[in-house]
VMD Tcl script that builds the backbone (N, CA, C; Angstrom):
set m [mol new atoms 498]
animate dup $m
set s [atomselect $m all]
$s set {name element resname resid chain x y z} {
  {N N UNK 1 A 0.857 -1.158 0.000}
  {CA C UNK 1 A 0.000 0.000 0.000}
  {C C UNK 1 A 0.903 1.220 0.000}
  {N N UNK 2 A 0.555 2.046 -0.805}
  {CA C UNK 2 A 1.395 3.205 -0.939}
  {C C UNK 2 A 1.380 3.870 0.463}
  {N N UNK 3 A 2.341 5.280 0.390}
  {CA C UNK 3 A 2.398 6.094 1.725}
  {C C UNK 3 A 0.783 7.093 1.818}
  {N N UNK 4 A 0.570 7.689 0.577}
  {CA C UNK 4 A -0.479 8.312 0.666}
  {C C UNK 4 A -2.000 7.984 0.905}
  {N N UNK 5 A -2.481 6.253 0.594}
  {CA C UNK 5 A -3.357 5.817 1.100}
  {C C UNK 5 A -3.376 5.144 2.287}
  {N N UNK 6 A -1.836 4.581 2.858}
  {CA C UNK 6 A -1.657 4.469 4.496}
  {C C UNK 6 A -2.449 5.750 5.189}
  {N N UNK 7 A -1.777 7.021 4.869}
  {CA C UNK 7 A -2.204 7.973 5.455}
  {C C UNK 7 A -3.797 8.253 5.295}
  {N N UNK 8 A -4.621 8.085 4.683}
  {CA C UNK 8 A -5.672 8.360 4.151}
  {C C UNK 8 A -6.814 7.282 5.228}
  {N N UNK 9 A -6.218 6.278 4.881}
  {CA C UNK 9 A -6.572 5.013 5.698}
  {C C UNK 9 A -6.188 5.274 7.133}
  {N N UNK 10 A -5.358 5.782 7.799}
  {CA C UNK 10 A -5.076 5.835 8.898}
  {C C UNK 10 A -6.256 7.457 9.262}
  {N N UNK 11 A -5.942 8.136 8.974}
  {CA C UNK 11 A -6.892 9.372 9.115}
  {C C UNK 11 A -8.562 8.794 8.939}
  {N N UNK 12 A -9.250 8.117 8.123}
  {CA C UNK 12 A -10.390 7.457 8.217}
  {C C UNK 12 A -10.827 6.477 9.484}
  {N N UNK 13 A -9.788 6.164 9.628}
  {CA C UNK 13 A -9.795 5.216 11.237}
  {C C UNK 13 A -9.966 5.475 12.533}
  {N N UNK 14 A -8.960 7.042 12.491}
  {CA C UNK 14 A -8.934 7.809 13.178}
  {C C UNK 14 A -10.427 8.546 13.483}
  {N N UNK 15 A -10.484 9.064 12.641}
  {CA C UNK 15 A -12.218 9.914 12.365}
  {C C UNK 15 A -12.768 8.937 12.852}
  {N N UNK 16 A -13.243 7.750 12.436}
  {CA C UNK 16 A -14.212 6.626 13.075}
  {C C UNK 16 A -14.151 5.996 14.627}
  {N N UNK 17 A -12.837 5.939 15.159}
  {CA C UNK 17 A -12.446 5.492 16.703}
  {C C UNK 17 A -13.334 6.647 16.986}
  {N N UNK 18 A -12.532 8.193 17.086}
  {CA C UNK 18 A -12.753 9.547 17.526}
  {C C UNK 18 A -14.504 9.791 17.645}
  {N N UNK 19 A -14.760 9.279 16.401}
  {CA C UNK 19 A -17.063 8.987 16.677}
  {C C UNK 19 A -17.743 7.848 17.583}
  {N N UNK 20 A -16.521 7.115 17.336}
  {CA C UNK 20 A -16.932 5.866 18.614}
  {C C UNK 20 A -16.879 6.468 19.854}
  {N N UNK 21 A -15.572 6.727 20.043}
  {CA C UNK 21 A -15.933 7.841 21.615}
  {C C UNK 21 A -16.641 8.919 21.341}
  {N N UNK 22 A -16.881 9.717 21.028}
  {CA C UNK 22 A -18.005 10.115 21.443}
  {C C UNK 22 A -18.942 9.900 21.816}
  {N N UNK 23 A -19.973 8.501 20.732}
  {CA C UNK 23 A -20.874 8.229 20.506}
  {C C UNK 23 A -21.033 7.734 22.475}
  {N N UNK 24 A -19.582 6.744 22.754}
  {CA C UNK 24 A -19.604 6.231 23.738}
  {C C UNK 24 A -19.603 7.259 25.218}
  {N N UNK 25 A -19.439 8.577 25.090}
  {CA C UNK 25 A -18.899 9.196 26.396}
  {C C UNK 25 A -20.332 9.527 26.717}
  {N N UNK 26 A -21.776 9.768 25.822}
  {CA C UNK 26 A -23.174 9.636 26.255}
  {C C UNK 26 A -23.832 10.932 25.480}
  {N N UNK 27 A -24.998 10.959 25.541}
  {CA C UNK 27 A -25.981 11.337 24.722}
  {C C UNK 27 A -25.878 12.870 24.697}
  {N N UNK 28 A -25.677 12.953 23.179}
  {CA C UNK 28 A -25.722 14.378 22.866}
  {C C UNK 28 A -26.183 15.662 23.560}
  {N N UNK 29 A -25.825 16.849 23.979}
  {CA C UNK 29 A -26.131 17.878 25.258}
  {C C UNK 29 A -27.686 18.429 23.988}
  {N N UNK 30 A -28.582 18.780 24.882}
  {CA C UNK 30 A -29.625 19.540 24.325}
  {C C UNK 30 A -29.730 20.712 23.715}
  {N N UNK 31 A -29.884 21.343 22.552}
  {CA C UNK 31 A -30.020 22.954 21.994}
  {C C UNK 31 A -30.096 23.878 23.782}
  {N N UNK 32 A -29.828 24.768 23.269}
  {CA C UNK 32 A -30.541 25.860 24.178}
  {C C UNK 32 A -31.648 26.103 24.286}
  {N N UNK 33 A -32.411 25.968 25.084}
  {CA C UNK 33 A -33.805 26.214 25.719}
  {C C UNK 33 A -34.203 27.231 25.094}
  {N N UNK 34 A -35.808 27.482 24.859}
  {CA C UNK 34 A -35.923 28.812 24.137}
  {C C UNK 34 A -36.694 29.449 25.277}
  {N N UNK 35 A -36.239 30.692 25.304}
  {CA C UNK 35 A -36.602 31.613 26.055}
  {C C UNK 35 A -37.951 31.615 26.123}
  {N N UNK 36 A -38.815 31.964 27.718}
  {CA C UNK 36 A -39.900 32.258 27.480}
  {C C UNK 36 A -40.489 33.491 26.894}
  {N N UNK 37 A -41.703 33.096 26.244}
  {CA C UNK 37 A -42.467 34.371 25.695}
  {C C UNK 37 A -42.750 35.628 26.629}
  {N N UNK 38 A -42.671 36.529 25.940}
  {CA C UNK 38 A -43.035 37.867 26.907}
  {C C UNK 38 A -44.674 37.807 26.711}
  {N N UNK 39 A -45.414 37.931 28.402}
  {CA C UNK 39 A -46.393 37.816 28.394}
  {C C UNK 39 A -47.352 39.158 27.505}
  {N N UNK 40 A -48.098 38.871 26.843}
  {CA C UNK 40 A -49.026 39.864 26.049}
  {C C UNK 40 A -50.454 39.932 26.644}
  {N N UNK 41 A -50.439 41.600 26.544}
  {CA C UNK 41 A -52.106 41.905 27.692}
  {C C UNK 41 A -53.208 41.468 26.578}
  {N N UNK 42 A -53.642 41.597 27.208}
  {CA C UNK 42 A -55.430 41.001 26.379}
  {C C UNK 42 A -56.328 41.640 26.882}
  {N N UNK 43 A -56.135 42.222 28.251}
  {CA C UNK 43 A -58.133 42.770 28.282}
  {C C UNK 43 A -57.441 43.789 29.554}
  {N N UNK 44 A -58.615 44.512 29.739}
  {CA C UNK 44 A -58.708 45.371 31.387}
  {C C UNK 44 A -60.082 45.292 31.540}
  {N N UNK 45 A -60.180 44.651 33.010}
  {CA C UNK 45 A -61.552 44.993 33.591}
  {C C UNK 45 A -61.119 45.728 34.744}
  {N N UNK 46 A -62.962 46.415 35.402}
  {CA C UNK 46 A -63.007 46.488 36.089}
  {C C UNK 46 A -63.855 46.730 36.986}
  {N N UNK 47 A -64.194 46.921 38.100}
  {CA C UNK 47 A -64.930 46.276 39.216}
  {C C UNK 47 A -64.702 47.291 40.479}
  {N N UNK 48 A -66.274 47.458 40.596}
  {CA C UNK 48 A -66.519 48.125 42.326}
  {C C UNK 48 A -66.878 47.096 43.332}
  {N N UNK 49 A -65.980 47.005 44.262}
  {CA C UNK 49 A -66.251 46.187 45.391}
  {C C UNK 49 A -66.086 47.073 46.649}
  {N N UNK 50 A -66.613 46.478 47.576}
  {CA C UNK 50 A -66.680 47.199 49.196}
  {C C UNK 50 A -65.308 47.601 49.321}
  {N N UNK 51 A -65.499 48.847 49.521}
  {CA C UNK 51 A -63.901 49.610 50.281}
  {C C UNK 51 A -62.961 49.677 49.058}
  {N N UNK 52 A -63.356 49.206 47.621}
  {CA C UNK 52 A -62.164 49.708 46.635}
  {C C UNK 52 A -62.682 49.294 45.050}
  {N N UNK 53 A -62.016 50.015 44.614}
  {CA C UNK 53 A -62.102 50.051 42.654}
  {C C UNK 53 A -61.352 49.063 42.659}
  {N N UNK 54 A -61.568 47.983 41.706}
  {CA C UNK 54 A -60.518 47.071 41.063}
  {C C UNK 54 A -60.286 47.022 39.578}
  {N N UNK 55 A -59.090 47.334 39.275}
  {CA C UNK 55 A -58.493 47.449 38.106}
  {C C UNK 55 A -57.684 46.119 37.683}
  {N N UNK 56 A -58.124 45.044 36.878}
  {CA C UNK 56 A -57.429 44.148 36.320}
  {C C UNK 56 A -57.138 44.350 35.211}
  {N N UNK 57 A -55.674 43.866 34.699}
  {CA C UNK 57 A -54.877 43.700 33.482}
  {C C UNK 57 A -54.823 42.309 33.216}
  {N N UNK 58 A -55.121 41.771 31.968}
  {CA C UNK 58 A -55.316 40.207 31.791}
  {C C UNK 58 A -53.780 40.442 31.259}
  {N N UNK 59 A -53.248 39.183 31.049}
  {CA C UNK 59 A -51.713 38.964 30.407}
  {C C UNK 59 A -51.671 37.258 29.830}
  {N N UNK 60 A -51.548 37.262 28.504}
  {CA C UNK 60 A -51.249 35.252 28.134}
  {C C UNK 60 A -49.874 34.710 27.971}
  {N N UNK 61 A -49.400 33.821 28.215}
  {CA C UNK 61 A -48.360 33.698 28.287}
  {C C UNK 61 A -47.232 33.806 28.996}
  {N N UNK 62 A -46.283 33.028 28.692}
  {CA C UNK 62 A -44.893 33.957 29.596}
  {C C UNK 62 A -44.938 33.560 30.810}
  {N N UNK 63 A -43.753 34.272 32.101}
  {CA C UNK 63 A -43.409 33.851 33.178}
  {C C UNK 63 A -44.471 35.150 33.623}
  {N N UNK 64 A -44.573 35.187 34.604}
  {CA C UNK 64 A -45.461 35.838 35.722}
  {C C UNK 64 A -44.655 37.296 35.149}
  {N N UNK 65 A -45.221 38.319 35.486}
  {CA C UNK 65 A -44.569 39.943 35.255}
  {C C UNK 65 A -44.792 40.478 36.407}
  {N N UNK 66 A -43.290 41.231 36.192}
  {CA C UNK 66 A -43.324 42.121 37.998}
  {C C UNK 66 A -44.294 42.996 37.565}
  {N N UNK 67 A -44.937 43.891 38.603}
  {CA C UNK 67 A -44.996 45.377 38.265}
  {C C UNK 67 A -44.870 46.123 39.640}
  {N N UNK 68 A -44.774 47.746 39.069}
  {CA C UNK 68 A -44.359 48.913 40.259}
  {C C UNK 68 A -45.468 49.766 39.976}
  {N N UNK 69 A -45.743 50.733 41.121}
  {CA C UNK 69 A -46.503 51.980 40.629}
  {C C UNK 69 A -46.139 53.126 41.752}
  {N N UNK 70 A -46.552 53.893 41.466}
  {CA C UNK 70 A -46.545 55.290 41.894}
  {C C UNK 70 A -47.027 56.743 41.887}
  {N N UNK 71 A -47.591 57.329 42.899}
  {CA C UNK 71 A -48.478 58.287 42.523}
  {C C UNK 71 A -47.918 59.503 41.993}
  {N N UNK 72 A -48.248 60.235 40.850}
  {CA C UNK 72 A -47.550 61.171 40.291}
  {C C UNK 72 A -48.725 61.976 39.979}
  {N N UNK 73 A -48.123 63.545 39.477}
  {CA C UNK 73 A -49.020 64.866 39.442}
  {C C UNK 73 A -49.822 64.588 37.883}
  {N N UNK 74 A -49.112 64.294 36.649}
  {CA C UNK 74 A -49.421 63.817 35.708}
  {C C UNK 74 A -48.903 62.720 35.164}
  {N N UNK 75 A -49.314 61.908 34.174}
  {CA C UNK 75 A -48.916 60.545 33.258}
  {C C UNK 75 A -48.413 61.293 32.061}
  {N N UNK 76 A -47.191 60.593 31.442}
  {CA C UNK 76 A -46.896 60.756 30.254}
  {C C UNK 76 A -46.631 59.471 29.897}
  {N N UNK 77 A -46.380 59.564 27.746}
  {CA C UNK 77 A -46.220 58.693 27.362}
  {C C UNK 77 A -45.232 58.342 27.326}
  {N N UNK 78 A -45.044 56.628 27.660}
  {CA C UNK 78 A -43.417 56.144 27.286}
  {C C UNK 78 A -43.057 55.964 25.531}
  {N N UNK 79 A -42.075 56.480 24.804}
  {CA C UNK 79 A -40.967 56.870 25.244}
  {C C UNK 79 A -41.396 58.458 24.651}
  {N N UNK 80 A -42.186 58.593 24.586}
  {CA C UNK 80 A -42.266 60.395 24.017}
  {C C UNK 80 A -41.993 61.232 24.864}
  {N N UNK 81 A -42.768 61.148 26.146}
  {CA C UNK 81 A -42.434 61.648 27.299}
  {C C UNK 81 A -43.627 62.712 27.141}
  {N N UNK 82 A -44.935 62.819 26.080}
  {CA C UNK 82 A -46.010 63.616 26.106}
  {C C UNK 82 A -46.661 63.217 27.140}
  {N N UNK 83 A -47.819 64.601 27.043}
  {CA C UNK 83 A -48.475 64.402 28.795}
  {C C UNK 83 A -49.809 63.523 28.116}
  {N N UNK 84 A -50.285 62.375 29.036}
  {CA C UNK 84 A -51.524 62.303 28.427}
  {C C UNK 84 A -52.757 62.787 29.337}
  {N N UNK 85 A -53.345 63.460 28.848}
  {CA C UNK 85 A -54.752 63.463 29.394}
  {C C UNK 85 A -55.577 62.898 29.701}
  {N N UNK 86 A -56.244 62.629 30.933}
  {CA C UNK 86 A -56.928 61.695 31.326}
  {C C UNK 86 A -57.553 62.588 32.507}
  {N N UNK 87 A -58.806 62.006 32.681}
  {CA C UNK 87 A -59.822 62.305 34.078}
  {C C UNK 87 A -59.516 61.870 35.537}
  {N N UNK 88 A -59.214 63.132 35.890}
  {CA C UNK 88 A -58.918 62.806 37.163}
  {C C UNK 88 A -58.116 63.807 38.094}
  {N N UNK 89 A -58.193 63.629 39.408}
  {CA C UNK 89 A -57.878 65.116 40.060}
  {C C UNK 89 A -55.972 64.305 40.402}
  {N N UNK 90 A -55.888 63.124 40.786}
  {CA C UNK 90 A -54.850 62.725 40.647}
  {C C UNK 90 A -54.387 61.332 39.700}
  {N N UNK 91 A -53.376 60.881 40.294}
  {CA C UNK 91 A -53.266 59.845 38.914}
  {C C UNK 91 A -52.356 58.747 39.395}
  {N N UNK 92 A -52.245 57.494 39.138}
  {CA C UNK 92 A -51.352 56.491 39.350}
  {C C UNK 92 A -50.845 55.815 38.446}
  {N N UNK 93 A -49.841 55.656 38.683}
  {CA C UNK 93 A -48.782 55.263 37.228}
  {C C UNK 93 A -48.424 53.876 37.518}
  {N N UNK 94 A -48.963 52.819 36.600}
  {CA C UNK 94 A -48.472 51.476 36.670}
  {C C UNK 94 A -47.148 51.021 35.940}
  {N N UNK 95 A -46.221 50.300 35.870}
  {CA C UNK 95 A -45.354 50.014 34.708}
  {C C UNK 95 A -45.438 48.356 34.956}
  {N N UNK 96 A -45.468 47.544 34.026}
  {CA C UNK 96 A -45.303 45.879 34.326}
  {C C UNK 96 A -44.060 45.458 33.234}
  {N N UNK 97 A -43.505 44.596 33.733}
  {CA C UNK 97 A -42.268 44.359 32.949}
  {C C UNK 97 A -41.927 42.930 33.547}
  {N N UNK 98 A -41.815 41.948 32.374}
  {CA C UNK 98 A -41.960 41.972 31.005}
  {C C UNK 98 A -43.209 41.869 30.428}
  {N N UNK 99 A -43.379 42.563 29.307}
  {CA C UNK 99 A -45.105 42.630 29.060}
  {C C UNK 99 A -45.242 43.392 27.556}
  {N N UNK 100 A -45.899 42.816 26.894}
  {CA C UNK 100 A -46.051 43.740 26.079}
  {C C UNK 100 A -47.379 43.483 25.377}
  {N N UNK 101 A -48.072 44.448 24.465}
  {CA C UNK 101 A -49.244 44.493 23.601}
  {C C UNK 101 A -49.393 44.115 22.737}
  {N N UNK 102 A -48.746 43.628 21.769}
  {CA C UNK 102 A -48.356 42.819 21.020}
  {C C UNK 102 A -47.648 41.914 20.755}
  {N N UNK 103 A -47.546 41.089 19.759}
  {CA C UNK 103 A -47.186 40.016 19.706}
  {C C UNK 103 A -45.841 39.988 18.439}
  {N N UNK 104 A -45.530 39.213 18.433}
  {CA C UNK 104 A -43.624 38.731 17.812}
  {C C UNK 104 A -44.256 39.828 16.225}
  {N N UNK 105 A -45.464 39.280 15.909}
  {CA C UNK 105 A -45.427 39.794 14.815}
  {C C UNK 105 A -45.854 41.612 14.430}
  {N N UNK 106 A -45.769 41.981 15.682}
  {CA C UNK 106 A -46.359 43.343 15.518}
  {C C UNK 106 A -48.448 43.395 15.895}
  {N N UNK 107 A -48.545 42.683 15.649}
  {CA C UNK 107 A -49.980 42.575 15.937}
  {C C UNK 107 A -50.544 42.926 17.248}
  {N N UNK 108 A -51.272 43.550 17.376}
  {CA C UNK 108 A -51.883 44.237 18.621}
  {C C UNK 108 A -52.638 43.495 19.583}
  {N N UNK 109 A -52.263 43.055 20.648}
  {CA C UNK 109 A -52.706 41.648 21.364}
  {C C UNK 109 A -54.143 41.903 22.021}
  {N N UNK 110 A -53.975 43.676 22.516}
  {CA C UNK 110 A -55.346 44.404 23.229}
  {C C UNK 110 A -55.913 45.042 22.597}
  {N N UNK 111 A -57.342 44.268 22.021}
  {CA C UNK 111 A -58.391 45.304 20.994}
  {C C UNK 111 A -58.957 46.327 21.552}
  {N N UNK 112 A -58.775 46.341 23.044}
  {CA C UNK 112 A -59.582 47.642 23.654}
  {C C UNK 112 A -59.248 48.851 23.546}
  {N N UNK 113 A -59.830 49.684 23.914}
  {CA C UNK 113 A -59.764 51.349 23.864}
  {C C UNK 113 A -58.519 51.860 24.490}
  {N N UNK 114 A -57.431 52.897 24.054}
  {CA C UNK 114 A -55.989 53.079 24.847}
  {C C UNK 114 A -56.746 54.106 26.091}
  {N N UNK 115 A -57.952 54.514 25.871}
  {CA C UNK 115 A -58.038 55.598 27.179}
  {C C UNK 115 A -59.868 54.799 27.478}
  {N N UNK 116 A -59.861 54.974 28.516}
  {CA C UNK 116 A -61.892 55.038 28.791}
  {C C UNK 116 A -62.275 55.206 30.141}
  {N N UNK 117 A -63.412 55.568 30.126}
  {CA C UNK 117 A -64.006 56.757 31.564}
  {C C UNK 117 A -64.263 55.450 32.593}
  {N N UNK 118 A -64.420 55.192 33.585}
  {CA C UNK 118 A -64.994 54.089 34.657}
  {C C UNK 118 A -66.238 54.746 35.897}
  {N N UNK 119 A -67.303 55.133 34.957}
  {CA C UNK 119 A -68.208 55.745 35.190}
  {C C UNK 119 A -68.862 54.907 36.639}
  {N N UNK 120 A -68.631 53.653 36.685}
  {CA C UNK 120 A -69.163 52.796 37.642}
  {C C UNK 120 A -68.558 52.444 39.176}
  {N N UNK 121 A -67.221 53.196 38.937}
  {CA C UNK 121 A -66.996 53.030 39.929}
  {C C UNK 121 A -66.707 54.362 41.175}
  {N N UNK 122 A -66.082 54.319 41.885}
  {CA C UNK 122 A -66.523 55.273 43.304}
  {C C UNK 122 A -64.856 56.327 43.289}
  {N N UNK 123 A -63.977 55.675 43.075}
  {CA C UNK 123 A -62.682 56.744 43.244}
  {C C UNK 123 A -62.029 56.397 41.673}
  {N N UNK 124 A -61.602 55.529 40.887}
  {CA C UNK 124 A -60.946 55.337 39.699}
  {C C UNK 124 A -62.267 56.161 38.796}
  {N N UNK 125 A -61.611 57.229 38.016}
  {CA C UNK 125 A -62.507 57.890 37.483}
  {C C UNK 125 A -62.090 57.409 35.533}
  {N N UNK 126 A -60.930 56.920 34.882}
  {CA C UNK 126 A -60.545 56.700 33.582}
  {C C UNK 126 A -59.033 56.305 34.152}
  {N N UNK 127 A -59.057 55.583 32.867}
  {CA C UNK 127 A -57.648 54.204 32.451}
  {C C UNK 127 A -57.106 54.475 31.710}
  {N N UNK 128 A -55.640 55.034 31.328}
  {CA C UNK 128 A -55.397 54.957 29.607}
  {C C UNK 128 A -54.083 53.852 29.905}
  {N N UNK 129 A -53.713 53.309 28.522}
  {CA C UNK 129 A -52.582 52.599 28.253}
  {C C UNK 129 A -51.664 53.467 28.113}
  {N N UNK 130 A -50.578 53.913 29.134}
  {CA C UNK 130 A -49.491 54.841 28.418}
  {C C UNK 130 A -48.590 54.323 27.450}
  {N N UNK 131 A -48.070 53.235 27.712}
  {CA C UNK 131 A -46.877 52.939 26.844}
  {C C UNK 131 A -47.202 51.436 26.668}
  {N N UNK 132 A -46.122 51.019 25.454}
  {CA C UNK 132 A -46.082 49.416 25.390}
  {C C UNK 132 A -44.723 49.556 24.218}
  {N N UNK 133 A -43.681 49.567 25.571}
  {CA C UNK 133 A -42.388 49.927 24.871}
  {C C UNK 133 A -41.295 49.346 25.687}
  {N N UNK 134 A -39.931 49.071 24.589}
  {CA C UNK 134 A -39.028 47.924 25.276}
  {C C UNK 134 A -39.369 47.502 26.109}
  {N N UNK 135 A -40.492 46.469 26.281}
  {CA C UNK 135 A -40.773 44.907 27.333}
  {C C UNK 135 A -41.369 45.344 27.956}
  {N N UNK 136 A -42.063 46.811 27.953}
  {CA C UNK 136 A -42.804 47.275 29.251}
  {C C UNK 136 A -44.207 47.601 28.896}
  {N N UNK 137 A -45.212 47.767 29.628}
  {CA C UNK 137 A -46.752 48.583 29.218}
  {C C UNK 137 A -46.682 49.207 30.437}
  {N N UNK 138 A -47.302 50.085 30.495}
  {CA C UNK 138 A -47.151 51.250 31.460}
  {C C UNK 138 A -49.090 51.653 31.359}
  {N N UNK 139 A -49.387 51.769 32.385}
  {CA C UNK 139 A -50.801 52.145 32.256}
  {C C UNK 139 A -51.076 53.546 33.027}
  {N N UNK 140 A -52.199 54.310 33.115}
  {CA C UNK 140 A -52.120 55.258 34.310}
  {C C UNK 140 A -53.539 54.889 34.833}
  {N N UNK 141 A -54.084 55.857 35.979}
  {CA C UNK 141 A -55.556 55.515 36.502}
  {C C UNK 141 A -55.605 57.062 36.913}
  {N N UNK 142 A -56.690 57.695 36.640}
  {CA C UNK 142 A -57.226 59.311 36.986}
  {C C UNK 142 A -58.081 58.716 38.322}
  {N N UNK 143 A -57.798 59.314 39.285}
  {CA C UNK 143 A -58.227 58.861 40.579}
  {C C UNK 143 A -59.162 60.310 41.461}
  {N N UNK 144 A -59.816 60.387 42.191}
  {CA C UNK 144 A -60.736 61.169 42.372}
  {C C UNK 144 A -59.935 61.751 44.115}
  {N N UNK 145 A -59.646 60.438 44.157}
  {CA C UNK 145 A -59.160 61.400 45.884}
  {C C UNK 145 A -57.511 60.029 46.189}
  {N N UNK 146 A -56.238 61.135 46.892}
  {CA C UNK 146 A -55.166 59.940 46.829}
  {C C UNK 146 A -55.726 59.429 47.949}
  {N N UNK 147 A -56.093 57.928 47.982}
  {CA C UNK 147 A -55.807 56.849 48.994}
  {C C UNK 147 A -54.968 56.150 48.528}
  {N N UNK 148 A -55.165 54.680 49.712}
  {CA C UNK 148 A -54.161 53.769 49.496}
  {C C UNK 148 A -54.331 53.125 48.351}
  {N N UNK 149 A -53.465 52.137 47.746}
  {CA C UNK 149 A -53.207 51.554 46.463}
  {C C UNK 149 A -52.679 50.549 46.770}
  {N N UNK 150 A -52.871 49.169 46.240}
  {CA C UNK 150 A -52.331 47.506 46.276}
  {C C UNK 150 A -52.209 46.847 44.984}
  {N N UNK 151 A -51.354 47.630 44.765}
  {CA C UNK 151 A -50.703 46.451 43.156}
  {C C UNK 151 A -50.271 44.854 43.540}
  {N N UNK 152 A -51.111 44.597 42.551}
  {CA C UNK 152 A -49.895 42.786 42.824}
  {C C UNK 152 A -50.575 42.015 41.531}
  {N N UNK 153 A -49.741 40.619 41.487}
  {CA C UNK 153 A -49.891 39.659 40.493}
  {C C UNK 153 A -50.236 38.857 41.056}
  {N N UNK 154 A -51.330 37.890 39.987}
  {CA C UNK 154 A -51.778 36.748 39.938}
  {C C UNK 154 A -50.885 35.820 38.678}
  {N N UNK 155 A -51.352 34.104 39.228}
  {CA C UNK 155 A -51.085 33.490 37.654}
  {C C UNK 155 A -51.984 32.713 37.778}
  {N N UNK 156 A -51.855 32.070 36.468}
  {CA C UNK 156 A -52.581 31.036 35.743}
  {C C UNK 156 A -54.107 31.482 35.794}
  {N N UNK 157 A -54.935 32.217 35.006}
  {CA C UNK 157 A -53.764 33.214 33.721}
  {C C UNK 157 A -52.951 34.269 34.504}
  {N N UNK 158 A -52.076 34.993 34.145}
  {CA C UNK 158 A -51.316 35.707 34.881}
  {C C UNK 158 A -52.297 37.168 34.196}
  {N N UNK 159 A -52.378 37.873 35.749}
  {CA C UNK 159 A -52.846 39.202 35.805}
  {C C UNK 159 A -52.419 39.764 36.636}
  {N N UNK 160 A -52.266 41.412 36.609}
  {CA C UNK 160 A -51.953 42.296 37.379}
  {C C UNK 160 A -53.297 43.090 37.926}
  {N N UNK 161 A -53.622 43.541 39.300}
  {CA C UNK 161 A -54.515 43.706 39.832}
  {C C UNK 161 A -54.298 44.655 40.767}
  {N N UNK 162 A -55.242 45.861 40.203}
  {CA C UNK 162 A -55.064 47.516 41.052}
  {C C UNK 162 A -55.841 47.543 41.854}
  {N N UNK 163 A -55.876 47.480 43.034}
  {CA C UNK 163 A -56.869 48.039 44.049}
  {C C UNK 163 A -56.613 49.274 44.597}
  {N N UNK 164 A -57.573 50.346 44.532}
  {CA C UNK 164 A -57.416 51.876 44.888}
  {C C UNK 164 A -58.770 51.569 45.216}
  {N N UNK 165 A -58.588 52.373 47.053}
  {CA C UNK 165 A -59.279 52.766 48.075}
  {C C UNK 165 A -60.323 53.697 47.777}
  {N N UNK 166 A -61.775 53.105 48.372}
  {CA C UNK 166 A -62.672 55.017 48.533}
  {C C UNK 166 A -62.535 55.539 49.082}
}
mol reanalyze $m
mol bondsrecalc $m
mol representation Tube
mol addrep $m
C-alpha cells in the first residue's frame, strides 16, 4: 500500500475510533432552551367592590410579570415623554415588565380602547394605556381622591390587579 493511502486510511480510522468515543462518552447535550415568551395583555376589567375600585390587566403567556406603581401629578407617554390626558384630580402610574401588547409579529394583542371613563366606579374615574415599549406597558388611573393603592400579580392566567381605596 502506498504512503499516501496508508495515510488516508489511517486518518479514516482515526475519524471513526474519535465517533466511537463520542458516541460512547453519552448522549448528545440539548439545543438551548428557548426563552420564554413575553407575556401579552389582552383585556382590562373592572370592578366596584366594598372599600375599593378594582383594576385588572389580563396577560397570556410567559413567566409571571413584575410590576411597580406610583403616585404622580401627571402621566406621560413612554418613550415620548407627552403628557396624556386623562380624568382625574390625581393619577397612578403602573409600569409591568416583562409585558407587552403585542405580539412577535407586531400585531396588537389588546383590541380595547388606549383611554376610557370608569363611570361605575366610586374613586378610579378613567384608564389609559401609556406605553407598550421595550418589554414594558405602562398604564395610568385618573383617581378622584389619593388613597391607598395595592398592586400585585396573579397566575394562571397571569394578571396584574389595582386596588385603589374610597
Amino acid at each position: 500500500m502506498s504512503r499516501p493511502k496508508r495515510r488516508a486510511l489511517a486518518a479514516v480510522t482515526l475519524l471513526l475510533a474519535g465517533g466511537g468515543l463520542l458516541a460512547a462518552a453519552g448522549p448528545a447535550q440539548a439545543a438551548d432552551p428557548v426563552p420564554p415568551a413575553t407575556p401579552t395583555m389582552t383585556g382590562i376589567r373592572t370592578g366596584l367592590n366594598t372599600g375599593f375600585d378594582r383594576v385588572v390587566l389580563d396577560f397570556s403567556g410567559g413567566p409571571a410579570p413584575s410590576v411597580s406603581y406610583r403616585l404622580v401629578d401627571e402621566l406621560t407617554a413612554d418613550a415620548s415623554g407627552e403628557i396624556v390626558w386623562l380624568t382625574g384630580e390625581f393619577f397612578v402610574q403602573v409600569a409591568v415588565t416583562p409585558a407587552a401588547a403585542h405580539d412577535d409579529s407586531g400585531a396588537v394583542t389588546y383590541p380595547g380602547p388606549s383611554k376610557f371613563r370608569t363611570r361605575d366606579l366610586r374613586n378610579v374615574m378613567a384608564v389609559a394605556v401609556t406605553g407598550d415599549f421595550e418589554g414594558q406597558v405602562s398604564f395610568g388611573l385618573g383617581v378622584r381622591s389619593r388613597t391607598a393603592v395595592n398592586v400585585f400579580t396573579l397566575t394562571a392566567p397571569n394578571r396584574v390587579v389595582i386596588d385603589v381605596a374610597h
